[in-house]
N, C-alpha and C positions, 0 to 999 in steps of 0.2 A: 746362757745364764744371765738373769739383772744384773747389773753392775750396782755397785758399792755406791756410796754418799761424796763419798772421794772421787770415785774415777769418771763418775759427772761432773762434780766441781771442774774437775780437768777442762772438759768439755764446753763448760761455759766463757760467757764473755768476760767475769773477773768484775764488773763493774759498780757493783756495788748500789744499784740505781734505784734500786725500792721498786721496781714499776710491779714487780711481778707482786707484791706484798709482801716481801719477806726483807728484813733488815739485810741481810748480807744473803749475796750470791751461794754459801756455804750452807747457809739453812735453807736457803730454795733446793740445793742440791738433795741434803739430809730428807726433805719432805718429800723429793719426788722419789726417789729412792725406797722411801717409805708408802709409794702408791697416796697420799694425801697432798698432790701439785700435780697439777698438767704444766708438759712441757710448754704450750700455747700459750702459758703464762706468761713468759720468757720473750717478750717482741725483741730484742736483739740476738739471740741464739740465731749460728752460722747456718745452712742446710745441709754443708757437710756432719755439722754437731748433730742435728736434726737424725739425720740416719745412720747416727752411732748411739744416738739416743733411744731409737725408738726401739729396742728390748725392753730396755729402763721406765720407758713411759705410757707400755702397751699394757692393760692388764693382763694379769696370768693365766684369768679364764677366757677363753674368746667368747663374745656376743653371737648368739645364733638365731636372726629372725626366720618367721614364717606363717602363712598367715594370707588371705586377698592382697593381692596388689592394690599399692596406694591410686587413686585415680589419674593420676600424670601417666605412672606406670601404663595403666590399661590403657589414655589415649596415643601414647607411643606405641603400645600391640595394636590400636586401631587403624592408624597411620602405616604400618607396615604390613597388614593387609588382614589384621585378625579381627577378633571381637570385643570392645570394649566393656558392650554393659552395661547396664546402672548400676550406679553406685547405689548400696543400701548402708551406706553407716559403717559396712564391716572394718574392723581393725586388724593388724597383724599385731602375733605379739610376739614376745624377745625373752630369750633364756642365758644363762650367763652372765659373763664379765661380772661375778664376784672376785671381792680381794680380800677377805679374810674369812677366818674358820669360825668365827662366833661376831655376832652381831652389834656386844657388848663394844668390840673393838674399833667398829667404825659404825657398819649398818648393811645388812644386806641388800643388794639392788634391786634386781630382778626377782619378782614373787612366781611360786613356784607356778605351772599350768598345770591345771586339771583337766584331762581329757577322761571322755567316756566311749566307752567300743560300740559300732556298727558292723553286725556281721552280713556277709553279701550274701549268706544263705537268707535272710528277710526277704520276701520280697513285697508288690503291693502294701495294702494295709496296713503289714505287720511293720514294713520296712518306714513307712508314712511316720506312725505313732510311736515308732522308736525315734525317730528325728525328732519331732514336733517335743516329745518328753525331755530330751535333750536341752531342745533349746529352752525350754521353760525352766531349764535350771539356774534360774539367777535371783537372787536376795537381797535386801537391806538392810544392812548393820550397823549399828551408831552413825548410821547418816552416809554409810558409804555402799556403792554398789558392790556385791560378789557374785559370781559367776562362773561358771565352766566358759571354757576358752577356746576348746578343742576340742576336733573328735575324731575319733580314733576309725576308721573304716579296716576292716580286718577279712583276710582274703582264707576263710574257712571251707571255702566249696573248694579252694583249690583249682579253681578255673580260670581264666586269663579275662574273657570277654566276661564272664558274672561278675567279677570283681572290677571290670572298668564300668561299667554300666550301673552297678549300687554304685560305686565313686562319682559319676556325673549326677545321679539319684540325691545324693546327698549335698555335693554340692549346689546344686538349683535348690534344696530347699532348708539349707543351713550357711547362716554367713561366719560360723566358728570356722578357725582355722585347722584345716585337713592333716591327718596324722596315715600316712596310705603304710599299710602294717601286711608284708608278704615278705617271706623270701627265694621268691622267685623273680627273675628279672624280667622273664616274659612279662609274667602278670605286673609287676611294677612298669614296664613301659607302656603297657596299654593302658594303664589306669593315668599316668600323668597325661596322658595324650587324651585323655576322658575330663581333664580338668583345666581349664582355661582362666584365667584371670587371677589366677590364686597363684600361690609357692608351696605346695605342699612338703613336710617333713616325710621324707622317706625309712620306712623301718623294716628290714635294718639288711647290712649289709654284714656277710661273715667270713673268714679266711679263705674260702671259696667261691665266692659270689664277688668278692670285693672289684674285682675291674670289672664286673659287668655292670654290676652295682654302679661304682663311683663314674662311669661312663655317661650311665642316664642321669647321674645327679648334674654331672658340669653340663651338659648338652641341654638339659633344661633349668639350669644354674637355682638346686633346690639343693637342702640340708641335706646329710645323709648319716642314718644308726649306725654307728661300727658295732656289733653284738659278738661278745667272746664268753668264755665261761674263768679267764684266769686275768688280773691287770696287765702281767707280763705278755700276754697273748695281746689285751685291747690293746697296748701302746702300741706292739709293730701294726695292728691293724687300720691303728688312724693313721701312722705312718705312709703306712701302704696305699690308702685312700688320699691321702694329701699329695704323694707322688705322684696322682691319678691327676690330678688336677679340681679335686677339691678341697675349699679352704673350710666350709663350713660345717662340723662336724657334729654329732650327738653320742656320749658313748654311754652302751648299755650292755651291763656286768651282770651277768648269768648267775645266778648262787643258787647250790640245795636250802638254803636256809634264810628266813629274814636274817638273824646275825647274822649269818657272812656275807650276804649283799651290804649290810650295814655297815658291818667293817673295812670289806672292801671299798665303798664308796667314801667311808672318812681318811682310809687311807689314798685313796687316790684324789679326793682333793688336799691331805695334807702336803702332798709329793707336785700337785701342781701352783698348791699359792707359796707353801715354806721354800719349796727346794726350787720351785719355777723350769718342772719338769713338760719338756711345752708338748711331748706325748698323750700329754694326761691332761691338757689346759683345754678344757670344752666341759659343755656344762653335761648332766647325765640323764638318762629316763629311764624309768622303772615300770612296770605293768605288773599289775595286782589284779589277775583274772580268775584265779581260783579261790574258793569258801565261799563263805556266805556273805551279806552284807556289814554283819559286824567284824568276821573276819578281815574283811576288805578293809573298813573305814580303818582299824587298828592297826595293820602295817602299811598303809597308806600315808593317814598321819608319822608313822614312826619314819618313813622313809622321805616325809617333808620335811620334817623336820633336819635329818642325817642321810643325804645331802643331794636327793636328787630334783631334779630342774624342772622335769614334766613327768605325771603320775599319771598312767591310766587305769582307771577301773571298768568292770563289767555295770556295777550297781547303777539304776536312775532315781534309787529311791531319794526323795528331798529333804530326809532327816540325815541320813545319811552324807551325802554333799553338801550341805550345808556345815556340819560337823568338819568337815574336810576341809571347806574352806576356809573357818571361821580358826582352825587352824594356820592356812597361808596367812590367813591379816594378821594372827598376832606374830606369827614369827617374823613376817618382813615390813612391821612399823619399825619407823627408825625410833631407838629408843631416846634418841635426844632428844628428840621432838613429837612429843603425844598426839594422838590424833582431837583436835580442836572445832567446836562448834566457835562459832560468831558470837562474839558477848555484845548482846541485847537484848531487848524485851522479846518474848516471845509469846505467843497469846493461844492459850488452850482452850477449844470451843468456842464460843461466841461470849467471852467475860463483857463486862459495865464497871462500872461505878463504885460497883456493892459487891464485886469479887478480889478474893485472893490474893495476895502478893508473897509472894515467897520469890530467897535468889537460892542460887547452886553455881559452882564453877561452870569453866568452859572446857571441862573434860568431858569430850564427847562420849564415853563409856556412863558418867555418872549424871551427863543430860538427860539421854535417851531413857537412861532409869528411871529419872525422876517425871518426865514428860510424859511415861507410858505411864506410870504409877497415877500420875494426877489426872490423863485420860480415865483410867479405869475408874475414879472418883465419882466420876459424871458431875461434877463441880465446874463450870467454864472459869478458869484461872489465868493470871500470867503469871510468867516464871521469869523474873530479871537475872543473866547467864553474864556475870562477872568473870571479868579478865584475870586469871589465873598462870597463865603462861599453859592451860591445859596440864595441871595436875587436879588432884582430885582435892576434897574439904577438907580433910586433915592435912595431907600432906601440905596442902598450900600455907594451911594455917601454921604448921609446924614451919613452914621455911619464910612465912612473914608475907607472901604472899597474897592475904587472903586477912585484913583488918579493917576499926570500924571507917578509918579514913579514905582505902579503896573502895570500900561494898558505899559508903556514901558517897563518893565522888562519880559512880556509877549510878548512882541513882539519881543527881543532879542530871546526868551527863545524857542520860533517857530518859529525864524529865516523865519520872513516874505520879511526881503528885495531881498529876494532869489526867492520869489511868483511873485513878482509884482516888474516890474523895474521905474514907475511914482512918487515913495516914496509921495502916498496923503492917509491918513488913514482919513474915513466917521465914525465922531463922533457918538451917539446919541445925538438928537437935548436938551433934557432937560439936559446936561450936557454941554452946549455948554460956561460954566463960567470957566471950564477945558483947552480951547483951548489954549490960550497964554502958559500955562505951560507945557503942555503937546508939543507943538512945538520946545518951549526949548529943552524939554529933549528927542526928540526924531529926531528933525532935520528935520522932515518930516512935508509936509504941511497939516496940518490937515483942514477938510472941514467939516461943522455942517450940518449935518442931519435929518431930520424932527423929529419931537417930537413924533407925532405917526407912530407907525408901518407901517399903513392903506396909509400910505402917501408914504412907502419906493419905492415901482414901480414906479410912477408920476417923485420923485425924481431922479434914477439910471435912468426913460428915456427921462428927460427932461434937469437936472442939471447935471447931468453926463457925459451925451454924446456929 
């Protein structure tokens, strides 16, 4: 179990030193206790303290990578008599070490993976253009990349050698990270021994499979699915896998029903971050392989959301995953901190002289809006993207944010009069109570704006020109 705020106090050096940040030793205690302090904080802490510490200072969910080996990785395989490779860019990614049930409370870490299924009955062609669709699953949203992360190779033929043979198939021509989904050990050890340079998550292993299972995972030091149909069954079964000699776990909770996988999973993460049940401390995966595509996308989303760590689906359609993903972004921005475009000029088409000037926050939800909206205008514009802290125009306006003294001090500061010789800066319309002051202080004729976005083309080709 963690230990209390107190019975780390104990544990500390007493000294009162500030180094760590905290006025007194007692609130550094209070905060790591409260998972918001690393011990590492702490340069005088004993290393006896250290490892009486480290329940207190571990989080409640373990970290589980997986994913291509880093390239150091591969030239140490190469060095010891294997195949290194080239490197293409690929990344591993990481599930887990969440510390609390809602977002609002701190922020969640690790964003969920989407993986999508490869079955080894493919083969040739079919097997080709199910990869290739795969990998073309990745988007741009408010200026950020999304993307499928994983993928799922799934052992449906039932065969040992078809299913290592699609697994090498896939990995030579996909650098997402491998999800090798059999429960069969056979088949699961021929297939890691078909994959080189990578760590593949193994799926899954079950109260009968489990030592043969957690055998191939340590021998080839890869993740491994504990899959039960009850929570009280998963705990002894990570148990049981951890006795094997694995540390690194994925647990995946069998249900008749989305609600009871749902409930299940909020109950077993309530039991591993409240109660610091370390049975249960591993992040989860869920597969959504049955119904259709909207079926899919709907308890996909619902089970991002509450509370599993990696999703796979059958679906490659791109409305679809996209939908999914665009899902993961919002749930794992930290809410403290908005996701932020760069406050400066920004220049739409090939503007002069005799174009546009309009500003808009640095809320990259309400740039992106405004920047496709002023594309679709076909008007060459700049858009001056003021320092807001990344809230949106009301909100900024409402918390003072967003007045005539910052929106002018930003336009000295990117030296706009220098863009445009008309001196007319295009407000946003729901700020249009700004005007008079902002004129003041800026000498230039300010022109009010539509209120929405959707309105900004009509506007630059009707009221502008």
């Amino acid at each position: 179990m963690a230990l209390t705020g107190l019975e780390i106090f104990k544990l500390l050096p007493k000294t009162n030193c500030k180094k760590c940040g905290f006025p007194t030793c007692l609130a550094f205690a209070m905060q790591l206790a409260q998972k918001r302090a690393k011990l590492e904080d702490c340069p005088d802490v004993s290393e006896e303290a250290k490892e009486k510490l480290a329940a207190a200072a571990a989080p409640p969910m373990r970290k589980v990578v997986f994913g291509p080996l880093p390239p150091r990785s591969r030239l140490r395989q190469e060095d010891a008599g294997g195949d290194a490779g080239a490197s293409r860019g690929e990344t591993q990614v990481q599930v887990g070490q969440e510390t609390v049930l809602f977002r609002h409370e701190e922020k969640f870490h690790n964003p969920t993976v989407l993986a999508v299924t490869v079955s080894d009955k493919l083969d040739g062609q079919d097997l080709k253009k199910r990869i290739e669709s795969i990998n073309s699953l990745q988007f741009e949203r408010v200026g950020t990349r999304i993307a499928v992360e994983a993928i799922a190779i799934v052992n449906e033929s039932g065969k040992a050698d078809t299913f290592s043979k699609t697994a090498a198939v896939v990995k030579s021509a996909s650098s997402l990270a491998p999800i090798l989904v059999t429960d069969s050990p056979e088949a699961m050890a021929e297939a890691v021994k078909a994959i080189k340079e990578t760590v593949p998550l193994l799926a899954s292993a079950t109260v009968d499979s489990a030592e043969k299972m957690a055998k191939i995972a340590k021998e080839n030091k890869c993740p491994l699915v504990a899959k039960a149909d009850s929570i009280e069954v998963l705990a002894e079964l990570s148990e049981k896998i951890k006795t094997e000699g694995v540390e690194d776990i994925v647990l995946c909770l069998e249900a008749s029903s989305l609600g009871d996988k749902l409930y299940g999973l909020t109950k077993m993460r309530a039991l591993a971050l409240k109660k610091a049940f370390r049975p249960l401390g591993y992040p989860a995966i869920s597969f959504v392989l049955d119904g259709d595509t909207e079926k899919q996308v709907a308890a996909a989303t619902s089970l991002i959301c509450k509370y599993s760590s990696i999703v796979v689906v059958n679906t490659v359609e791109p409305y679809a995953i996209l939908a999914m993903l665009t899902c993961v972004m919002n749930i794992f921005t930290d809410p403290q901190k908005p996701v932020q475009v760069e406050p400066k000029v920004y220049a739409i088409g090939e503007p002069n002289e005799k174009s546009p000037l309009m500003f808009t926050t640095n809320f990259s939800l309400t740039y992106y809006t405004v920047e496709s909206d002023v594309e679709a205008s076909r008007i060459p514009s700049y858009i001056l993207v003021v320092d807001t802290e990344g809230t949106s125009v009301l909100t900024s306006y409402s918390g003072d944010k967003l007045n005539e003294k910052i929106v002018a001090d930003a336009m000295t500061k990117n030296n706009v009069e220098k863009l445009v010789k008309h001196k007319k800066l295009i407000i946003p319309g729901y700020v249009a109570v700004m005007s008079g002051k902002l004129e003041e202080a800026t000498n230039w004729e300010i022109m009010v704006g539509p209120r929405e976005s959707s309105m900004i083309p009509k506007y630059l080709q009707e009221v502008w020109n």
